[in-house]
C-alpha positions as CSV (number, residue, x, y, z in Angstrom):
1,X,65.1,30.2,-13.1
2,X,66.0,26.7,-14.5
3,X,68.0,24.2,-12.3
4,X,71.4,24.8,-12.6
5,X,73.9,21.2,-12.6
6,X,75.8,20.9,-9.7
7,X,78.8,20.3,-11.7
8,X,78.4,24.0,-13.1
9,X,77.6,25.1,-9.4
10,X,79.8,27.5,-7.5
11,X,82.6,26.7,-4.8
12,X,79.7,26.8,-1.7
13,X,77.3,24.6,-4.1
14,X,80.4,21.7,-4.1
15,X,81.0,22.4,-0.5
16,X,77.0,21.6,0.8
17,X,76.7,19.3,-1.5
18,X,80.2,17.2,-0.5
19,X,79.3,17.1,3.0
20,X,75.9,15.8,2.2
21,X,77.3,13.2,0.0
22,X,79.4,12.3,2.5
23,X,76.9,12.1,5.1
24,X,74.7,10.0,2.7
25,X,77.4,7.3,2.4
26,X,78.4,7.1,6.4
27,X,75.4,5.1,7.1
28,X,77.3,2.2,8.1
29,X,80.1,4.2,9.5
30,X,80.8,4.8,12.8
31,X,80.8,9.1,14.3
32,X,84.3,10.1,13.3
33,X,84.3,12.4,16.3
34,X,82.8,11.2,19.6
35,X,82.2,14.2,21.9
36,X,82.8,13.5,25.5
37,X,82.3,9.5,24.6
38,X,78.8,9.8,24.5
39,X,76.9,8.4,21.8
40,X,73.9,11.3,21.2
41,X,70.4,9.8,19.6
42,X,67.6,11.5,20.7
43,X,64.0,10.5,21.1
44,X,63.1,7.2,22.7
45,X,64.8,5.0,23.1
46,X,67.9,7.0,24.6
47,X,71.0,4.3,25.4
48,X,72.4,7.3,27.0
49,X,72.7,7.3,31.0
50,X,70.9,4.1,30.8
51,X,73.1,1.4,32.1
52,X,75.7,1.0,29.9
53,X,79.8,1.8,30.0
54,X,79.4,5.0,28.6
55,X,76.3,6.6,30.2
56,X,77.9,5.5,33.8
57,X,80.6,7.5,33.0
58,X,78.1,10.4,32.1
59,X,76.3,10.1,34.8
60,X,78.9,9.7,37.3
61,X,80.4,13.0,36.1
62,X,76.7,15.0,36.4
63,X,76.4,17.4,39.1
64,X,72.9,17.0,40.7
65,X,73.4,20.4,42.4
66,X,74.4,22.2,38.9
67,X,72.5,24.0,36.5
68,X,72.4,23.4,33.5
69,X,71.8,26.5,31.9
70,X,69.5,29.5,32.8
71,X,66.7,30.9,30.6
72,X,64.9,34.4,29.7
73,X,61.6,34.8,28.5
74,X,60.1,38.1,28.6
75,X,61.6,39.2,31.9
76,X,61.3,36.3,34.1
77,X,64.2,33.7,34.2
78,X,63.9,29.7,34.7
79,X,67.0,27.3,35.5
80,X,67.5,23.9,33.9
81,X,68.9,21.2,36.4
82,X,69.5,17.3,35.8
83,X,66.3,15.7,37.9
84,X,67.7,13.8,40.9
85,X,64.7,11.2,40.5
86,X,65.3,8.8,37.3
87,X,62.1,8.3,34.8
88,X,60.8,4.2,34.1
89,X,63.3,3.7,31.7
90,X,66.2,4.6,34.0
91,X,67.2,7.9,32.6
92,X,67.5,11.1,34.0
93,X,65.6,13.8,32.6
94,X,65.8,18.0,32.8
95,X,63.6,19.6,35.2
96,X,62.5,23.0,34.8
97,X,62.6,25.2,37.9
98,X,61.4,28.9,38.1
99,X,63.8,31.3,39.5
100,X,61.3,34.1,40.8
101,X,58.1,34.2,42.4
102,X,54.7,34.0,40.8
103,X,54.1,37.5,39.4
104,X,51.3,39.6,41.2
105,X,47.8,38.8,39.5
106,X,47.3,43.2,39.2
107,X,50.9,42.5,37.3
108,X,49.5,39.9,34.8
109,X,45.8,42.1,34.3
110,X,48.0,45.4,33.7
111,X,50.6,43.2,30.7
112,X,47.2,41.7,29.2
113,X,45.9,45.5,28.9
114,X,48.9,47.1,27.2
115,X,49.3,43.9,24.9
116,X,45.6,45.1,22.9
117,X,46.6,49.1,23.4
118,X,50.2,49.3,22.9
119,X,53.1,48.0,19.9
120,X,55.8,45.5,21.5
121,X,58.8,47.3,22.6
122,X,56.5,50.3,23.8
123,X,58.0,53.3,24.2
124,X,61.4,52.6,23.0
125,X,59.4,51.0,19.8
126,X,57.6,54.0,18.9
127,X,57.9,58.6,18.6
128,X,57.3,60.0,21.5
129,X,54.2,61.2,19.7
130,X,52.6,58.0,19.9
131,X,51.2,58.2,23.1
132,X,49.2,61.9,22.4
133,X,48.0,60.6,19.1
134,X,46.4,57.3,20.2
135,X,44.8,59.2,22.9
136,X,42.3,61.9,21.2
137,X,42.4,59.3,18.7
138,X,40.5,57.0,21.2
139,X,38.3,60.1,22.4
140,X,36.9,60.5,19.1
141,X,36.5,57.4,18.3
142,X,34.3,57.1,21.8
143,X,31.8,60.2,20.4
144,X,31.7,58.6,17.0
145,X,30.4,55.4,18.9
146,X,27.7,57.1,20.8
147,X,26.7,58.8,17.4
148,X,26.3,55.8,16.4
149,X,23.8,54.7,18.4
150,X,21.6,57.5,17.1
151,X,22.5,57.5,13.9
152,X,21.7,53.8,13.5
153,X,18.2,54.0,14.8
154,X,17.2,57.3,13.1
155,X,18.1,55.2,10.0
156,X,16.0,52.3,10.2
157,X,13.1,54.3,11.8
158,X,13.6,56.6,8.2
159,X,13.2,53.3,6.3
160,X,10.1,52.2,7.7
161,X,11.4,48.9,9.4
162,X,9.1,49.3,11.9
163,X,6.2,52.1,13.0
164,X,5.9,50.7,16.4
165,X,8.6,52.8,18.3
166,X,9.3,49.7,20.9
167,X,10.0,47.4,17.7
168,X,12.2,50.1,15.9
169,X,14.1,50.6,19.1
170,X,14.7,46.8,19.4
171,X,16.0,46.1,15.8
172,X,18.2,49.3,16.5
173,X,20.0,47.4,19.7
174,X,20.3,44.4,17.4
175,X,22.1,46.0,14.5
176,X,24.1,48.0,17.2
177,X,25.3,44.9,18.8
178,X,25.8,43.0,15.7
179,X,28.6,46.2,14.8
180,X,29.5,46.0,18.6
181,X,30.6,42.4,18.5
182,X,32.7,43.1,14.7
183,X,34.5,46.2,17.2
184,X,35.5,43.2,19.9
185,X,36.6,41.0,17.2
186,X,38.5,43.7,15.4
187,X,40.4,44.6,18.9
188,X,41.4,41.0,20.1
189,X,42.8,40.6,16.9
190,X,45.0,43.3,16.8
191,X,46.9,42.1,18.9
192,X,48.5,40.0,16.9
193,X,49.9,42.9,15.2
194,X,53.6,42.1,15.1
195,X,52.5,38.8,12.9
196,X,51.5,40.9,10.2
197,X,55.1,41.9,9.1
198,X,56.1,38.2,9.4
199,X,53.8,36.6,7.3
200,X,52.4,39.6,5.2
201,X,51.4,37.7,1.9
202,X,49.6,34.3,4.1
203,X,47.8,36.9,6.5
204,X,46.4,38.8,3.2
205,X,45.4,35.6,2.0
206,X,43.5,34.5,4.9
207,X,41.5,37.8,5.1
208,X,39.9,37.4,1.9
209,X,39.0,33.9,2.7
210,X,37.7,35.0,6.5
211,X,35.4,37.6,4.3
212,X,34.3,35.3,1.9
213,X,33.1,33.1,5.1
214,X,31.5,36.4,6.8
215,X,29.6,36.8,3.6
216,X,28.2,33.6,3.7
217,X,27.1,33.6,7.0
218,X,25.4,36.8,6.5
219,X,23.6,35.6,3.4
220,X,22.4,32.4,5.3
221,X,20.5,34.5,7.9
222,X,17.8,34.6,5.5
223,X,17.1,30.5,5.7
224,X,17.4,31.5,9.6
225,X,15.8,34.9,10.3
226,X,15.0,33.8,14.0
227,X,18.9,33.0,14.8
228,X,19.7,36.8,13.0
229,X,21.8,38.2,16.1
230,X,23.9,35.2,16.7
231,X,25.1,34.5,12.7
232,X,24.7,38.7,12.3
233,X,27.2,38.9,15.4
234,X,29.6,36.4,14.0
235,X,30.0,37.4,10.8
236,X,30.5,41.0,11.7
237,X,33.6,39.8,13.9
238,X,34.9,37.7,11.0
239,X,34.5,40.1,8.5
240,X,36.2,42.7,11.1
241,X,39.2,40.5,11.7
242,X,39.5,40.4,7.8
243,X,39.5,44.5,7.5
244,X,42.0,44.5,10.6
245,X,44.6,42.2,8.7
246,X,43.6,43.5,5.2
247,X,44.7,47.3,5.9
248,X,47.4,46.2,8.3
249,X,48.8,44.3,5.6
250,X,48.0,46.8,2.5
251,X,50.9,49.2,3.3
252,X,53.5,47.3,3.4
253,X,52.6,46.1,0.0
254,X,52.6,49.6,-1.5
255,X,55.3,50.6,0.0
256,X,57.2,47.7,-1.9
257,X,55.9,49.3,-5.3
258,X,56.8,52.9,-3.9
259,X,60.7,52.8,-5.7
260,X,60.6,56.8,-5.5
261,X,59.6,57.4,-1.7
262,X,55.9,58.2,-3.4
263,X,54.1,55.7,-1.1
264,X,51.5,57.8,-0.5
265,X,50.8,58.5,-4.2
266,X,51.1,54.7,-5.0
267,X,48.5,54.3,-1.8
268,X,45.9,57.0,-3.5
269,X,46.2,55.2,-6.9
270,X,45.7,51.9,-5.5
271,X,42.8,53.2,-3.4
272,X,41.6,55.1,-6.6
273,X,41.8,51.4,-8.5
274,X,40.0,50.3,-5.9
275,X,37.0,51.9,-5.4
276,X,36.6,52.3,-9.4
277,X,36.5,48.4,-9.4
278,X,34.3,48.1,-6.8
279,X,31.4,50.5,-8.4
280,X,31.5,48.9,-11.4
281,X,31.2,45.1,-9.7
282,X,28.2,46.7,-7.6
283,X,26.6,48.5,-11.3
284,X,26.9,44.7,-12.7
285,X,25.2,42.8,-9.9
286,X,22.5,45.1,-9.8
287,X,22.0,44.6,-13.4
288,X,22.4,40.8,-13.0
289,X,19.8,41.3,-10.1
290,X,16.8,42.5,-12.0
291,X,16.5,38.9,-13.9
292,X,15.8,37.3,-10.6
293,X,19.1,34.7,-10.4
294,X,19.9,32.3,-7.7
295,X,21.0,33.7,-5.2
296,X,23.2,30.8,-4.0
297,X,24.5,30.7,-7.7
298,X,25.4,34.2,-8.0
299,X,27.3,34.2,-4.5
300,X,29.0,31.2,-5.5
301,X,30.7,32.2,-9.0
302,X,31.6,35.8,-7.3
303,X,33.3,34.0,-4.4
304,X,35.3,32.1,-6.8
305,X,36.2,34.9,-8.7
306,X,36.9,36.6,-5.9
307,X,39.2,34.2,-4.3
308,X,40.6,33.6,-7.4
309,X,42.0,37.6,-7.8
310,X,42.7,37.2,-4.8
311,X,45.2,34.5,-4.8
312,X,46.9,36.0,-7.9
313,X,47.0,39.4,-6.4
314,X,49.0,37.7,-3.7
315,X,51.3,36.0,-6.0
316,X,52.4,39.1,-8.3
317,X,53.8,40.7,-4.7
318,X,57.4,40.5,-4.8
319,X,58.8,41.7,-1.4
320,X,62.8,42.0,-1.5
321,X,62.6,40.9,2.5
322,X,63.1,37.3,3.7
323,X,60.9,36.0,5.9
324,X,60.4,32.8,7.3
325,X,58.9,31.2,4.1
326,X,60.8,32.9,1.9
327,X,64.2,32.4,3.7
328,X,63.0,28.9,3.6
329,X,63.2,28.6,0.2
330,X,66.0,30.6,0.0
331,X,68.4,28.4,1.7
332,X,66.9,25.6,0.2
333,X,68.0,26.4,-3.3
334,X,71.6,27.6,-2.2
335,X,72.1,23.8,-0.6
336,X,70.7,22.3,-3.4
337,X,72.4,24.2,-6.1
338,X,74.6,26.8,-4.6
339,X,73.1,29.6,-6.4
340,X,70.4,31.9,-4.0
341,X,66.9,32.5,-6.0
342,X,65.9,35.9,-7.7
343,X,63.2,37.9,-5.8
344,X,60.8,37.3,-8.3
345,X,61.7,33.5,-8.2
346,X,61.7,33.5,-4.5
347,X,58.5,35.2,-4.0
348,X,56.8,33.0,-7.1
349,X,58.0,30.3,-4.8
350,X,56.9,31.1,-1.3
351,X,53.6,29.3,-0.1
352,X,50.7,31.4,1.0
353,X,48.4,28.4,1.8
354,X,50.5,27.7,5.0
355,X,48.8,29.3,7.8
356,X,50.6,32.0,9.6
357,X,49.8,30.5,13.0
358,X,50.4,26.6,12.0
359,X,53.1,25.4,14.1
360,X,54.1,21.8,13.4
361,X,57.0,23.4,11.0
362,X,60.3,21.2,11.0
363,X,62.5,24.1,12.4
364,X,62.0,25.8,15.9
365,X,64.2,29.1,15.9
366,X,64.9,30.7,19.3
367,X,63.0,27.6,21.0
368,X,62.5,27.1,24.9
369,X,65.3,24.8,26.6
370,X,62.9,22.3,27.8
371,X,61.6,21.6,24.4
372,X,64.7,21.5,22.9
373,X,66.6,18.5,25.2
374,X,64.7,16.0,27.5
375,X,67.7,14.3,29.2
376,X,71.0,16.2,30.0
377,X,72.8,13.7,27.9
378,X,72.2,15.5,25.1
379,X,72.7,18.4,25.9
380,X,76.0,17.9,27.0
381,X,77.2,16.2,23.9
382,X,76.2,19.2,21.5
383,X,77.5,21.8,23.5
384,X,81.3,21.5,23.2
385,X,80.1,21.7,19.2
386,X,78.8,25.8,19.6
387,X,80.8,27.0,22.4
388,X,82.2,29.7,20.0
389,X,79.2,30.5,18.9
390,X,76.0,32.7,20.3
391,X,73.4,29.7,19.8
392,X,72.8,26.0,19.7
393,X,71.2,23.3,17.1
394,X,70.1,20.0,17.6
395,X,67.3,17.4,16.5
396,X,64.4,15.7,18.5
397,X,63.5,13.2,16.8
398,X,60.6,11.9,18.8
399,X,59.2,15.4,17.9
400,X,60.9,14.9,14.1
401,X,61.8,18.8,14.5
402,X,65.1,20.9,14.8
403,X,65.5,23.2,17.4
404,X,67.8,26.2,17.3
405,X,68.1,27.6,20.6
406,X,69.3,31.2,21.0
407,X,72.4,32.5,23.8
408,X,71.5,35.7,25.6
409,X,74.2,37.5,23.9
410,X,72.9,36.9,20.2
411,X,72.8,39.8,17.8
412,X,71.3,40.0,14.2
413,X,73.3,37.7,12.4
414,X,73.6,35.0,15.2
415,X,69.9,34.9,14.4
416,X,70.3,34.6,11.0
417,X,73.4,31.9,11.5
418,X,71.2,29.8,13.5
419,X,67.9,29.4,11.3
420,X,70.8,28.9,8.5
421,X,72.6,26.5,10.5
422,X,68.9,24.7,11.4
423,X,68.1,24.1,7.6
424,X,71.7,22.9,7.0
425,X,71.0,20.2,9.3
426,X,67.4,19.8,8.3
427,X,68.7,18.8,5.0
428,X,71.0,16.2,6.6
429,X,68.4,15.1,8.7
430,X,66.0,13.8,5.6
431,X,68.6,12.8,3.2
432,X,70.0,10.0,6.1
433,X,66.7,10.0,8.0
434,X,65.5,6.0,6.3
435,X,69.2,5.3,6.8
436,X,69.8,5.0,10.4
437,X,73.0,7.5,10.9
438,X,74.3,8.3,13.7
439,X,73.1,12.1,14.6
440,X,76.5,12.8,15.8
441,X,78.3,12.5,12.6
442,X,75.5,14.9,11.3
443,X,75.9,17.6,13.5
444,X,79.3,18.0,12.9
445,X,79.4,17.8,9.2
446,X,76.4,20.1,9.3
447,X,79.1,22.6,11.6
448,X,81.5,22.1,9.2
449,X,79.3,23.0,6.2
450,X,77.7,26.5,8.0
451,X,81.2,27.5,8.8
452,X,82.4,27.2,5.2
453,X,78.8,28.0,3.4
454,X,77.3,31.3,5.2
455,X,79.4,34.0,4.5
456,X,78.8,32.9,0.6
457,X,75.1,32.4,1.1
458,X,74.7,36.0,2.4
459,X,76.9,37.5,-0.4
460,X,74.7,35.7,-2.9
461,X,71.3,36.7,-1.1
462,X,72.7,40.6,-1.3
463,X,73.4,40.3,-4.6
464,X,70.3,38.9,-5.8
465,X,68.5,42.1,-4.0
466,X,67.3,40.5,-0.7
467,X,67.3,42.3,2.5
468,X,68.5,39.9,5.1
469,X,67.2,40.5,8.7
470,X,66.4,38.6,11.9
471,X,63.6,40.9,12.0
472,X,61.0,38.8,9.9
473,X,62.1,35.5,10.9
474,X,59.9,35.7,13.9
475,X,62.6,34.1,16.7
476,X,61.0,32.7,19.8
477,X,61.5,35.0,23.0
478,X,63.8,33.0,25.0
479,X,67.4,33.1,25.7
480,X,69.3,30.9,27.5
481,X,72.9,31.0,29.4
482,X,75.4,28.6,30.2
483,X,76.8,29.6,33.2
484,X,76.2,28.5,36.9
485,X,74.1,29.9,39.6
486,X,76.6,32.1,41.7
């Protein structure tokens, strides 16, 4: 979809775009609204409770005694309190102190365990069948793996690898721990299960690549027949971590072809396509094979052609959810021009190259206290700014990020506010960033801009077909409460 000129933009277009222009042009313009008299810049150097006027009022009003606020993550609770000791440059900083004991070591074994065997949420997260299922699933899958062991050796004694019984039986414990090593690899990585609905397209991606690289290390034991175990062994576990992500990821995308509830006829087809493809590449290279190519050449121009589908594969998936990436560039284009992107525009848009797991990103959603705010200063000059609402946003900017911290009442759409609310500012941030603006004046033209703006951005993301959810947006686990210790 072409640009679209502001001046033909909608009413919530003119709004975002007036408050940025406005923020723009305040660079030499004092905050018109001082919260508390405190002058909020974050990041070194921090005027705030550093000598002057106003931090001596700040600091003569802290509490040393209070908290600050409490946090939750996963089931155990920290409180935030102002540090009675002052760091070298004279300010006081927020200490982080743990409200329960050290959990039981058995207590910390047992939550490793159930995070490889069990979904998050577990039991409310799954039927009640679950739990029978996954168990003679795992029985059978314990009598397949002791077939295997015979299986495998009767095979490579059938092929002649070796007549010499004590030989045979040693090339039958290396193949057996070469598989056995792809099974480990397969399991630790499954843990990370949950990150497969968040960033379905980049994971898929990354699979192909990890199986290209498993490939190579498999045909490089040949310049290496002595090392055969070690690179057999590592390639098996990459190219098993590739098959755990591949087919964890291949559902969802036929279920978002499947427009008459026929996912499991779209699943046979694909499969079908599939497997056709696949027997016809194998006819070809063994054709290819009897003139006696280069090896390295003929791996090469696959891998690219494979990598190539690949990528485009990826590409043509249009998913009506919004993830992180996609929500991204959702928001993105509603500041910007007021108008939210089609699905196909939005997905067309949405980088897969971006690792699922890279974490310098400019917004932090659902972030941990301590990260967000190092001195108290700051935290008590944004607060009076969200007090109606069920989260918090501000900027670090000696971590150049913005973090969106989450109250332990937040539903759905407080979520959804907040990473909203946390690209609003974002946007602020780098069009006054080389200009030197007070962050104040930011915040609250960026609170100005949400309240007016989201209602119309959500209306325009239903009506172009997205499914909005907190769901795939990944929030961080903690929450945190304002209220003091009773």
């Amino acid at each position: 979809m072409a640009p679209i000129p502001f001046k033909q933009g909608a009413n919530s277009s003119a709004l975002v775009r007036e408050a940025v222009t406005r923020a723009t042009l305040a660079t030499s313009a004092p905050a018109t609204e001082q919260i508390h008299g405190a002058e909020v810049r974050f990041g070194p150097p921090v005027k705030i409770l550093a000598g002057d006027a106003t931090s001596a009022k700040v600091e003569k009003g802290l509490d040393l005694a209070s908290v600050l606020c409490w946090e939750e993550v996963e089931g155990r609770k920290w409180r935030y309190v102002v540090d009675s000791d002052k760091n070298a440059r004279g300010v006081r900083s927020v200490k982080a102190v743990a409200m329960q004991n050290p959990a039981p070591p058995i207590e910390d074994v047992v939550s490793f365990i159930r995070s490889f065997v069990v979904p998050e949420g577990f039991p409310d997260s799954v039927t009640p069948s679950f739990v029978p299922y996954m168990s003679w699933r795992a029985l059978k899958h314990f009598f397949g793996g002791a077939m295997g062991v015979i299986t495998t050796q009767t095979l490579l004694r059938s092929v002649g690898v070796c007549q010499n019984r004590a030989a045979s039986g040693a090339v039958a414990i290396n193949w057996i721990l070469k598989d056995g090593a792809g099974r480990i690899g397969k399991m630790i990585f499954a843990r990370q299960g949950r990150k497969f609905d968040y960033d379905l397209k980049q994971l898929r991606f990354s699979a192909d690549l990890l199986l290209e690289l498993g490939a190579g290390i498999e045909l490089a034991t040949a310049a290496a027949p002595q090392l055969f175990l070690p690179m057999a062994c590592l390639a098996n576990v990459i190219k098993n971590v590739a098959v755990v992500t591949s087919t964890s990821t291949r559902t969802p995308i036929y279920k978002s072809y499947a427009r008459a509830e026929n996912i499991g006829d779209v699943t046979a087809k694909g499969e079908c396509v599939g497997n056709l493809a696949d027997l016809m590449g194998t006819g070809m290279s063994i054709m290819i094979s009897k003139h006696n190519p280069s090896i390295a050449a003929s791996f090469a121009v696959f891998s690219f052609g494979y990598l190539f589908s690949s990528y485009k594969e990826v590409k043509n998936v249009v998913l009506n959810t919004l993830n992180r990436a996609r929500f991204t560039v959702a928001v993105d284009s509603f500041i910007r021009t007021g108008y939210v992107p089609s699905l196909k525009e939005g997905n067309s848009k949405e980088n897969i190259f971006s690792p699922p797991w890279e974490r310098h990103t400019s917004v932090v959603l659902g972030s941990r206290f301590g990260d967000a705010f190092q001195e108290p200063a700051s935290f008590l000059a944004t607060k009076p700014l969200f007090e109606s609402e069920r989260y918090m946003v501000t900027y670090n900017q000696s971590k150049d990020k913005i973090y969106a911290l989450l109250k332990d009442q937040a539903k759905s759409d407080d979520i959804l506010k907040a990473a909203f609310h946390a690209h609003v500012l974002l946007h602020f941030i780098n069009s006054t960033k080389q200009r030197g603006m007070d962050f104040t004046a930011q915040l609250v033209e960026s609170c100005k801009v949400v309240s007016s703006s989201y209602g119309a951005f959500k209306n325009k993301a239903h009506e172009q077909g997205w499914i909005i959810s907190d769901a795939l947006l990944n929030p961080g686990r903690a929450r945190f409460c304002a209220l003091k210790e009773q």
